[in-house]
C-alpha positions, 0 to 999 in steps of 0.5 A: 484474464491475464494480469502484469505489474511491469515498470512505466519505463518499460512502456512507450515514451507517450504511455510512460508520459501520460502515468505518474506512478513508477508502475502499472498493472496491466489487466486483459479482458476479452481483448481490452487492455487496461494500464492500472497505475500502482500508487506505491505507498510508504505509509507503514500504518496503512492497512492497520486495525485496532489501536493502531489505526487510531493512533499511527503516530504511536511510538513502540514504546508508548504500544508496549507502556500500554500493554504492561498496562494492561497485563497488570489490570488482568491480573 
């Protein structure tokens, strides 16, 4: 299986009109050629675990508050 990321731009008129997204994944499969559009997110909090996926309009400071804080209970 071969697989490509390649700009829409790059494609035919008619493809690039049919996909929404900048790009694509191109994946080949015993001689089936799939064109897979790439949703390019700007979400710095995707893929986050833990405190941050519960809170991702958490400011850095209000993060390092509450790890003093907790370094404090430790001791």
């Amino acid at each position: 299986m071969d697989e490509t990321v390649m700009d829409t731009k790059a494609l035919p008129e008619f493809l690039s009109k049919l996909i929404s997204t900048e790009r694509v994944r191109i994946n080949e499969t015993d001689g089936i050629i799939q064109l897979v559009p790439i949703k390019e997110d700007n979400d710095c909090t995707i893929g986050l675990r833990g405190l941050f996926s519960e809170y991702p309009e958490m400011s850095v400071d209000k993060f390092l508050e509450r790890k003093h804080a907790d370094k404090k209970l430790e001791i």
